[in-house]
FIKE-633820 format. One line per 4 residues: number of its first residue (from 1); their letters; for each residue y, x, z of N, C-alpha, C. Coordinates in Angstrom, 3 decimals. Each point is the difference from the previous one (the first is absolute). Layout:
N
NUM = A = Y X Z Y X Z Y X Z ~ ...;
***
This chain:
212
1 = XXXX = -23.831 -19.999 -4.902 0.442 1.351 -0.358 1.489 0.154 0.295 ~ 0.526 0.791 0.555 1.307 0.988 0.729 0.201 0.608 -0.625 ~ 1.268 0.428 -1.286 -0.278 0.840 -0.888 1.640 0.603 0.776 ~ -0.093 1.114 0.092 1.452 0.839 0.286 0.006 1.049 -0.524;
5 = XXXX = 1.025 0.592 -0.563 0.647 1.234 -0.497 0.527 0.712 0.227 ~ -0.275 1.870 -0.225 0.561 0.947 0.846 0.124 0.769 -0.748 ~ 1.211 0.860 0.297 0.859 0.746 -1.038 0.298 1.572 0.899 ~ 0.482 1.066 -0.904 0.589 1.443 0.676 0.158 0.435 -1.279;
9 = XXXX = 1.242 0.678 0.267 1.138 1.070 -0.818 -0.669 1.183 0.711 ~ 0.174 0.820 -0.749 0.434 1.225 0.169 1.565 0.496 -0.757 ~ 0.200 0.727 0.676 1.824 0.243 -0.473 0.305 1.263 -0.694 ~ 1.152 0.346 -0.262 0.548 1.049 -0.043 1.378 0.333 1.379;
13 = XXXX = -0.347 -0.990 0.831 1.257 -0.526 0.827 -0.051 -0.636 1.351 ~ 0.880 -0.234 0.914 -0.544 -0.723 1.064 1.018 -1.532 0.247 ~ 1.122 0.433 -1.309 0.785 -1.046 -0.193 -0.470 -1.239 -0.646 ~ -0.599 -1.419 0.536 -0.503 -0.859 -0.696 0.911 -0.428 -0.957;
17 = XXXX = 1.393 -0.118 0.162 1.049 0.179 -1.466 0.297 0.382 -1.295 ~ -0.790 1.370 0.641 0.547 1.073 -1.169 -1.263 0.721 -0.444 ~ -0.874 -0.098 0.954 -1.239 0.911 -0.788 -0.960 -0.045 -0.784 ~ 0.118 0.545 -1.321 -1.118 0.089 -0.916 -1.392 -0.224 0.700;
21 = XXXX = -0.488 -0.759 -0.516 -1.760 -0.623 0.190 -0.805 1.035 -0.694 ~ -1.237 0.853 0.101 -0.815 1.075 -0.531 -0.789 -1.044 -0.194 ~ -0.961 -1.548 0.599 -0.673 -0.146 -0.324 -0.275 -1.763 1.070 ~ -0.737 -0.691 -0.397 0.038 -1.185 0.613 -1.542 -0.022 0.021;
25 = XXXX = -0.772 -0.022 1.387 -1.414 -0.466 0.277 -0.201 -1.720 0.216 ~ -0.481 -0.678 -0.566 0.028 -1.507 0.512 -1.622 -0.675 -0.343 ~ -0.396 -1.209 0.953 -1.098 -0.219 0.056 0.315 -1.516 0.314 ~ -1.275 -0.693 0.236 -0.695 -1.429 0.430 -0.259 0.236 1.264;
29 = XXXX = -0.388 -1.034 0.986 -1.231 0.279 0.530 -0.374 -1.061 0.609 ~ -0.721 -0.767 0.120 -0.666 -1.503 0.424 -0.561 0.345 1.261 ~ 0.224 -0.455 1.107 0.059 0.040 1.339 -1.244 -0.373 0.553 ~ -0.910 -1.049 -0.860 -1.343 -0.291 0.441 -0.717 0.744 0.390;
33 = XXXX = 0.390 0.933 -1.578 -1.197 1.106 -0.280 0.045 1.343 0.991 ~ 0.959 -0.085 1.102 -0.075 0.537 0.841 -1.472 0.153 1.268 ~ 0.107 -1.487 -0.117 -1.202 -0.480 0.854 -1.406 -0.023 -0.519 ~ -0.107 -0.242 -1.223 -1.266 -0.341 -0.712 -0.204 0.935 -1.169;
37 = XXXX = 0.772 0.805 -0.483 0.122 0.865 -1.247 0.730 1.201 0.031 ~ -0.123 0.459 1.356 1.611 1.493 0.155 0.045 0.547 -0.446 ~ 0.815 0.618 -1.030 1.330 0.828 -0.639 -0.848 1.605 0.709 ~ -0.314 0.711 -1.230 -0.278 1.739 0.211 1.179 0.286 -0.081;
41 = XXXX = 0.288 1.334 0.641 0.665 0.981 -0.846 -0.137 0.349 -1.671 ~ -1.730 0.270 0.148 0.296 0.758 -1.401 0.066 -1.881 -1.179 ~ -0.685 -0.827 0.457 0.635 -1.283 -0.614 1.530 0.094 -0.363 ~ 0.935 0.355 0.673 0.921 -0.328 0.109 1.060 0.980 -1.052;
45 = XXXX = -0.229 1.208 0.469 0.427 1.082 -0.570 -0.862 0.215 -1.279 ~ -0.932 -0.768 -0.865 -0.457 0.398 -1.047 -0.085 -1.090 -1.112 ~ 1.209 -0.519 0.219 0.243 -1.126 -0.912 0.208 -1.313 0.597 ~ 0.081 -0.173 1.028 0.685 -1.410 0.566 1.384 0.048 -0.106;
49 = XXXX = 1.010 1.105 0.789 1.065 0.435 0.050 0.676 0.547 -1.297 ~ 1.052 -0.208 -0.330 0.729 0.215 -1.548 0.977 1.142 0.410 ~ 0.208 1.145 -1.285 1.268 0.402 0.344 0.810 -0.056 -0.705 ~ 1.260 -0.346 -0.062 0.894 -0.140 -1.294 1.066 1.262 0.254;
53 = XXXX = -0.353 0.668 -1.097 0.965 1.211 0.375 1.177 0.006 -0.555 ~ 1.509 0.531 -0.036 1.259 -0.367 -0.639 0.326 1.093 -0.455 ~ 1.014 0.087 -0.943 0.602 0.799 -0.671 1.476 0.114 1.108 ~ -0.259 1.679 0.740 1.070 -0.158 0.940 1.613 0.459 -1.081;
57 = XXXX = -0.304 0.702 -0.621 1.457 0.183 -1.318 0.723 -1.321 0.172 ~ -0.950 -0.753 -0.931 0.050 -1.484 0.063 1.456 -0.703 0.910 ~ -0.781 -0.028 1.234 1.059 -0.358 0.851 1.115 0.728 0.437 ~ 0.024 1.512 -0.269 0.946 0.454 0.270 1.035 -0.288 -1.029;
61 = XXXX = 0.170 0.426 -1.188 1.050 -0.356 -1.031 0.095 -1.430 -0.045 ~ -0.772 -0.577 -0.255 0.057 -1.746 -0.116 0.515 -0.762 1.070 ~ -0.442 0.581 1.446 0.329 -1.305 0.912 0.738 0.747 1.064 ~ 0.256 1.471 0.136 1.054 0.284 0.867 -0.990 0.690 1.441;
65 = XXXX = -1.402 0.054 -0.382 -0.891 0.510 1.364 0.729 1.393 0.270 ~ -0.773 0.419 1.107 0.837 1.232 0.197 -1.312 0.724 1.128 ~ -0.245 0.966 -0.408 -1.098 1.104 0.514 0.514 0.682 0.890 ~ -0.467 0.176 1.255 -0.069 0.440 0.753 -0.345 1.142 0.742;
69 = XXXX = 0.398 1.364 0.339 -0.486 1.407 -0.042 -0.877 -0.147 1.031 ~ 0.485 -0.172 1.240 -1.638 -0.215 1.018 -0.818 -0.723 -0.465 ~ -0.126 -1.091 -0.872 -0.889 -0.578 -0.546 -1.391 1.029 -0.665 ~ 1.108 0.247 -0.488 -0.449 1.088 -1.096 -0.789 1.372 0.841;
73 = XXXX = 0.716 0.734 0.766 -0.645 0.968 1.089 -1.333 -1.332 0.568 ~ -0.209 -0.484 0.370 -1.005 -0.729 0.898 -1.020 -0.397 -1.150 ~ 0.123 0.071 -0.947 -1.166 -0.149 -1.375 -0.806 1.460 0.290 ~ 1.175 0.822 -0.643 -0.641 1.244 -0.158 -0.709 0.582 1.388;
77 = XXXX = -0.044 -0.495 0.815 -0.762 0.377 1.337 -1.336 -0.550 -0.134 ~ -0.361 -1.216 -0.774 -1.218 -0.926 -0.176 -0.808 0.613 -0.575 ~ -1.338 -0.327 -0.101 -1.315 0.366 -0.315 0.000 -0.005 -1.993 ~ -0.585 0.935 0.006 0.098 0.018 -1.689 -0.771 -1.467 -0.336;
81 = XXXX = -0.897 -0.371 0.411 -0.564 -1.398 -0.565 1.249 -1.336 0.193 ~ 0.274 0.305 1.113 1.492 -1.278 -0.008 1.159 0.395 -1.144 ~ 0.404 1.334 -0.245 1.279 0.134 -1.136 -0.547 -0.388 -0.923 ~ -1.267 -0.070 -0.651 -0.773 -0.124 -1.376 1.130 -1.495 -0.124;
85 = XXXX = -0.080 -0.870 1.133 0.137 -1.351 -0.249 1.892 -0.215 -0.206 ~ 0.768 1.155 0.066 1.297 0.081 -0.047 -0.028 0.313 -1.549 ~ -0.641 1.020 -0.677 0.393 0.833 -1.128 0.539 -0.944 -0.696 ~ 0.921 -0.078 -0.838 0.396 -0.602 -1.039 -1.008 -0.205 -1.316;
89 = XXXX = -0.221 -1.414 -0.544 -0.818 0.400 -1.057 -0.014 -0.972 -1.410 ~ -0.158 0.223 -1.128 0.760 -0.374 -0.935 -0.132 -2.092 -0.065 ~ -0.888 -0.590 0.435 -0.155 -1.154 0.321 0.560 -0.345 1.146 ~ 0.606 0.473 0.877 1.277 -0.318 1.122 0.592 -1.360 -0.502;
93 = XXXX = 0.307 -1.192 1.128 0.122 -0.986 -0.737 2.063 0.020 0.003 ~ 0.475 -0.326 -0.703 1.213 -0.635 -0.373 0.197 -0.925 1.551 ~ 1.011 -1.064 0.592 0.411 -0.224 1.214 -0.592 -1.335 -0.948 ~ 0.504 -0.300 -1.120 -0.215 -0.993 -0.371 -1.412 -0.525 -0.234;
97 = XXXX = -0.721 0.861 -0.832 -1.531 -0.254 0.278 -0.643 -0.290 1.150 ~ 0.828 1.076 1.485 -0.841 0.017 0.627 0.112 -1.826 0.700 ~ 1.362 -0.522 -0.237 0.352 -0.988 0.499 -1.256 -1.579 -0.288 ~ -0.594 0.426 -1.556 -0.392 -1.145 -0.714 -1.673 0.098 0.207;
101 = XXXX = -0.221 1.669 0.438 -1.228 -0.032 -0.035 -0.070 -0.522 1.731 ~ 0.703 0.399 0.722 -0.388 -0.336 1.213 -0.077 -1.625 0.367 ~ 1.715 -1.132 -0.867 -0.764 -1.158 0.325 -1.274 -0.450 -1.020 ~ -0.406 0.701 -0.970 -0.788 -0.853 -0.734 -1.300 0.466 1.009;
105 = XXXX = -0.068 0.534 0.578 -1.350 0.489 0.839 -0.153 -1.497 1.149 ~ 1.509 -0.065 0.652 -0.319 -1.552 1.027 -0.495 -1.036 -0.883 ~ 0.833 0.139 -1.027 -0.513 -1.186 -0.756 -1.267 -0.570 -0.066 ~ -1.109 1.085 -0.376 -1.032 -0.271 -0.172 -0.804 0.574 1.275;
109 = XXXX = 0.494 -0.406 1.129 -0.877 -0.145 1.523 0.344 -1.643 0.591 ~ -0.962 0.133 0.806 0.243 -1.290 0.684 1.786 -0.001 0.711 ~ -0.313 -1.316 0.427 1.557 -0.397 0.368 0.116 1.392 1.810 ~ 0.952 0.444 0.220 0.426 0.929 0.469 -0.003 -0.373 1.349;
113 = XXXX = -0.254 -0.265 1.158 0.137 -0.197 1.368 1.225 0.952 0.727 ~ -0.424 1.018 0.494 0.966 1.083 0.311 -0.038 1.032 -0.442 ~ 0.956 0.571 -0.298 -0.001 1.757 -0.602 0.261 0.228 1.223 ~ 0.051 1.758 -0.110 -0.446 1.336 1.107 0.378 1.184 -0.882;
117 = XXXX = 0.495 0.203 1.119 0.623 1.916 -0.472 0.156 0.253 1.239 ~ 0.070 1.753 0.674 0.081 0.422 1.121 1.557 -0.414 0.689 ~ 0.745 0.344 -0.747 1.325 -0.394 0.569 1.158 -0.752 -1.067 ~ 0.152 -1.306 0.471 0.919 -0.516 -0.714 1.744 0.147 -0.345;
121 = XXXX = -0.488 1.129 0.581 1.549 0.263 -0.491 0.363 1.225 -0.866 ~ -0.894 0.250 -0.878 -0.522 0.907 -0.578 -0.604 -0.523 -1.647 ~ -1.302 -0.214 0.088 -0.705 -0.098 -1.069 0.238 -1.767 -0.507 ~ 0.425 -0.915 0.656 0.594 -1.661 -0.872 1.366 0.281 -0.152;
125 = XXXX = 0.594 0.849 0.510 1.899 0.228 -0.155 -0.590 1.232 -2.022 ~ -0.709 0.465 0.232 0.134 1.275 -1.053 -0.387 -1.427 -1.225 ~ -1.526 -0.620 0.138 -0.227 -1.092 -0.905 1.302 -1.072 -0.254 ~ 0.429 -0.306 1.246 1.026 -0.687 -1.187 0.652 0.641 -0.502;
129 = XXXX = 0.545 0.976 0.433 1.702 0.541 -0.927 -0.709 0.357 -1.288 ~ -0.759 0.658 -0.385 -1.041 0.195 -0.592 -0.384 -1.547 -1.245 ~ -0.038 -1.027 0.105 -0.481 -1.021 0.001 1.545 -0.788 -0.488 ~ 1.075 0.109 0.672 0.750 -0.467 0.110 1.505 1.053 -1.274;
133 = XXXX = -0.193 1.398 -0.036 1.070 0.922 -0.878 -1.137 -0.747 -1.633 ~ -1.029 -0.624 0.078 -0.732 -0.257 -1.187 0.424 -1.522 -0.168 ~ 0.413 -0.520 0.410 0.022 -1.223 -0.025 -1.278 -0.838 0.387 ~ -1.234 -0.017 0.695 -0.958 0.005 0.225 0.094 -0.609 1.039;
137 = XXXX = 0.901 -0.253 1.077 -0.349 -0.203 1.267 -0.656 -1.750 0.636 ~ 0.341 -0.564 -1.460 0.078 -1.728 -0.025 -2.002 -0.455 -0.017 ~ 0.032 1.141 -1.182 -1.757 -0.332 -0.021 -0.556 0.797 1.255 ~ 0.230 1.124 0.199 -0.811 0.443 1.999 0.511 -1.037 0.205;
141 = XXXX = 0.458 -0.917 0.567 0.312 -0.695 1.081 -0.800 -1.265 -0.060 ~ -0.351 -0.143 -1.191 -1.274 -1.441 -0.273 -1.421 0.597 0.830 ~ -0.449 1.490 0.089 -0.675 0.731 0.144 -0.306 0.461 1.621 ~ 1.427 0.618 0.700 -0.115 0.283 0.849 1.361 -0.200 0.796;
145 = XXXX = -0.457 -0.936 0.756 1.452 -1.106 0.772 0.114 0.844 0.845 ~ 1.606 0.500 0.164 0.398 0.785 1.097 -0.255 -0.342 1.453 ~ -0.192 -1.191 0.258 -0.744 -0.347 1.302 -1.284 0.518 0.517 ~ -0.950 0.252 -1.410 -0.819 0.003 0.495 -0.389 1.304 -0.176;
149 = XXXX = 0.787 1.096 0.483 -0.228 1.335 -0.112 -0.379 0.511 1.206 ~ -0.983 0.875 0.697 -0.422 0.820 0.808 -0.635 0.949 0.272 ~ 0.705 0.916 0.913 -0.460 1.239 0.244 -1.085 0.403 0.766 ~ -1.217 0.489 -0.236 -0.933 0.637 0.342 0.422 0.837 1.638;
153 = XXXX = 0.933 0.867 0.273 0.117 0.723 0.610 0.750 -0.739 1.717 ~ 0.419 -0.838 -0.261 0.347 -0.976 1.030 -1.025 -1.104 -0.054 ~ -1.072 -0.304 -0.824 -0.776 -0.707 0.376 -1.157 0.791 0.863 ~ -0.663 1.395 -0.414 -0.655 0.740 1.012 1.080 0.133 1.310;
157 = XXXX = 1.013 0.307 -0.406 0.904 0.193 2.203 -0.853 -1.211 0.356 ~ 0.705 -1.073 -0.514 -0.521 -1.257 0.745 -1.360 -0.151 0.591 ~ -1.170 -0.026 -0.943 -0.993 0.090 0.353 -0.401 0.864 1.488 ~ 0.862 1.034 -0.345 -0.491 0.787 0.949 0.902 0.372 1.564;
161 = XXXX = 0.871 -0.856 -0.238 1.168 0.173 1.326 0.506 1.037 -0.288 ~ 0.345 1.204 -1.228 0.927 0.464 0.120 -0.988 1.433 0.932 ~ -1.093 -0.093 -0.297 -0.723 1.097 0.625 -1.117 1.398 -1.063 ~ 0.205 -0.906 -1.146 -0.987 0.855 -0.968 0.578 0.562 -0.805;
165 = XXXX = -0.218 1.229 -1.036 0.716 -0.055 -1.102 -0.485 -0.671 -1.391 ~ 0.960 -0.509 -0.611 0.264 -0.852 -0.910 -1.034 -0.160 -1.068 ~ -0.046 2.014 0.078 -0.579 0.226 -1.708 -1.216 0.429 1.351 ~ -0.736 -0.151 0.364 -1.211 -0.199 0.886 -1.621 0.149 -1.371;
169 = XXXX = -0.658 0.780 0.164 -1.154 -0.128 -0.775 -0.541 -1.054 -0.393 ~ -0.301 -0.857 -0.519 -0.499 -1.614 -0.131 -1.571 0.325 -0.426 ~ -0.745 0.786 -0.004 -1.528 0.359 -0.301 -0.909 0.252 1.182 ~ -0.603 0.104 0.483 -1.035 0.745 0.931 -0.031 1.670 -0.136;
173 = XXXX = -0.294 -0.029 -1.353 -0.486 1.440 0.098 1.377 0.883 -0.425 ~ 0.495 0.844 0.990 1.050 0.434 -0.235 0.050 1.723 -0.759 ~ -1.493 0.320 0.009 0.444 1.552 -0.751 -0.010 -1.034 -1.693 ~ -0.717 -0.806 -0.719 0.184 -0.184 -0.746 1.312 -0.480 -1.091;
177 = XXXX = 0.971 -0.723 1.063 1.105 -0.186 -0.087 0.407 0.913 0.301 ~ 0.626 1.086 0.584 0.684 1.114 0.247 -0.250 0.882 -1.491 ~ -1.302 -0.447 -0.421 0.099 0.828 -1.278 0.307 -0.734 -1.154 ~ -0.644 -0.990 0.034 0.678 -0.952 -1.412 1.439 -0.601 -0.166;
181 = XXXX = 0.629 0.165 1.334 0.680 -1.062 -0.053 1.920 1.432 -0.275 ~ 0.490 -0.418 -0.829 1.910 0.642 -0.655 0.383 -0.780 0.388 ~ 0.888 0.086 1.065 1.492 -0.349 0.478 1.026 0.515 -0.887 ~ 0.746 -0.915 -0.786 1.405 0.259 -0.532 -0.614 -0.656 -1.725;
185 = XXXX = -1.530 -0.420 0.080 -0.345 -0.270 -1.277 0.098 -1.415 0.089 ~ 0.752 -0.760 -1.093 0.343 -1.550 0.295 -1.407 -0.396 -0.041 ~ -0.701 -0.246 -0.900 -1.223 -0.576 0.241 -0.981 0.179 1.389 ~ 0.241 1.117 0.001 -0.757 0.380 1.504 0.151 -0.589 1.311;
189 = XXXX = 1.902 -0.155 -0.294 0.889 -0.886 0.985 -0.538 -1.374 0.017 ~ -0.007 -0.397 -0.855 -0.280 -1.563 0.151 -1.029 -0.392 0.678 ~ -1.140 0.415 -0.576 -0.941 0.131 0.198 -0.584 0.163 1.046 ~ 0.507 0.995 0.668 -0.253 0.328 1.424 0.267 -1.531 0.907;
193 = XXXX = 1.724 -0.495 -0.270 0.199 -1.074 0.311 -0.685 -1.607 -0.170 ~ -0.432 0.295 -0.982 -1.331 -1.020 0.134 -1.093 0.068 0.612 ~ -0.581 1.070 0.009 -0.880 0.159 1.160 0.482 -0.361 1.197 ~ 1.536 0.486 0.878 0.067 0.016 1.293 -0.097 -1.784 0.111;
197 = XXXX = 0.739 -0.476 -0.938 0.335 -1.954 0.641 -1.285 0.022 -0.453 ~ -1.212 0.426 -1.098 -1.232 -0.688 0.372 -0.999 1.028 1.844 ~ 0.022 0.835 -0.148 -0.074 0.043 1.490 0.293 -0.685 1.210 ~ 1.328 -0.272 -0.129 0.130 -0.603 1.397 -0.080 -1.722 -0.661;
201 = XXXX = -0.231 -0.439 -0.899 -0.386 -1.473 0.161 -1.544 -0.002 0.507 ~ -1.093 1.242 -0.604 -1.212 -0.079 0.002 -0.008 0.271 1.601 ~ 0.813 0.762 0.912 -0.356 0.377 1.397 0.658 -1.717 0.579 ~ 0.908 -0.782 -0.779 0.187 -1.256 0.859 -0.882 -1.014 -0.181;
205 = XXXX = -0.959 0.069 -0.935 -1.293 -0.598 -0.120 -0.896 0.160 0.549 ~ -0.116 1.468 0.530 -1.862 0.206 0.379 -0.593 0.805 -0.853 ~ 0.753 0.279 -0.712 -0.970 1.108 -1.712 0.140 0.907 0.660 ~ -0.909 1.254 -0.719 -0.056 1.297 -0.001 0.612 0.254 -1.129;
209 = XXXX = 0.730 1.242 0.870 0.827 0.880 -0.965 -0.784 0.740 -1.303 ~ 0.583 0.346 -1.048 -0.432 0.330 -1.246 -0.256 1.539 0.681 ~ -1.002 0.785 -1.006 -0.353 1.254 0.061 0.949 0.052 -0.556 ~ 0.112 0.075 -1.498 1.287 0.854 -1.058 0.689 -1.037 -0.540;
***
């Protein structure tokens, strides 16, 4: 068993420094079960995938975040089902909660191989500072060794010479995904991304691609 971990922010910001976190999607995913057990969508998105949502106040008075007005314009352009996942709401976690709930979650997974996020210079820069304004950054690091961090989105270029796009459908059936599937929703994000690296391991095997 291959156990790796994959993470996405959503922001209030495009500054990995400074910008308030709305919400953290993070998951497992054992690489076997690509081949012999593949990963649904609706598997995935209906309780495999976690969301830990934050108290954006929180970080603003407490840790110095700072919100962003295009941020902000580029929300309000989104689909009413994606803002649901912005609203503020009275269980919003503290920076600090969100810090203890997120390592106590590695804790209790297998030992960690590689994490994954779309772009690393983005969503592991926001986790540590994040991780790190908490004093937190000592236990992530038993968890998830900065070495062994990688991005999804340069691993599809690769795959593909730099000829496909990235966020590429990973299903067969594409009206079904076109309808199930929210862009800008962290869980959705991830998710999607697990499908694509189980796709193209299943097309470097010989498998057939998943319907959904």
């Amino acid at each position: 068993m291959r156990c790796d971990f994959i993470l996405d922010f959503e922001t209030f910001g495009q500054n990995a420094l400074t910008c308030p976190a709305i919400d953290c999607a993070i998951a497992t995913f054992d690489w076997d079960r690509f081949l012999t057990d593949p990963y649904t969508f609706e598997e995935l998105t209906n309780g495999h995938c976690t969301r830990l949502k934050l108290d954006v106040t929180d970080q603003v008075k407490n840790y110095g975040a700072k919100i962003e007005q295009q941020t902000l314009d580029f929300w309000s352009k989104q689909s009413k089902d994606v803002q649901k996942n912005i609203a503020p709401l009275k269980d919003d976690l503290t920076q600090e909660q969100f810090c203890d709930i997120f390592i106590g979650y590695l804790a209790d997974k297998p030992k960690i191989q590689y994490w994954w996020s779309r772009a690393n210079v983005f969503d592991p820069l926001i986790l540590w500072r994040i991780m790190t304004d908490c004093d937190r950054h000592h236990s992530l690091n038993e968890y998830l060794m900065f070495w062994r961090v990688r991005d999804t989105r340069t691993f599809i270029d690769a795959k593909f010479d730099f000829k496909t796009k990235n966020g590429f459908v990973p299903v067969s059936d594409e009206a079904y995904w076109s309808e199930a599937f929210k862009e800008h929703d962290s869980i959705h994000d991830i998710a999607a991304d697990i499908l694509r690296l189980q796709a193209i391991h299943r097309a470097e095997n010989d498998k057939e691609q998943m319907k959904r």
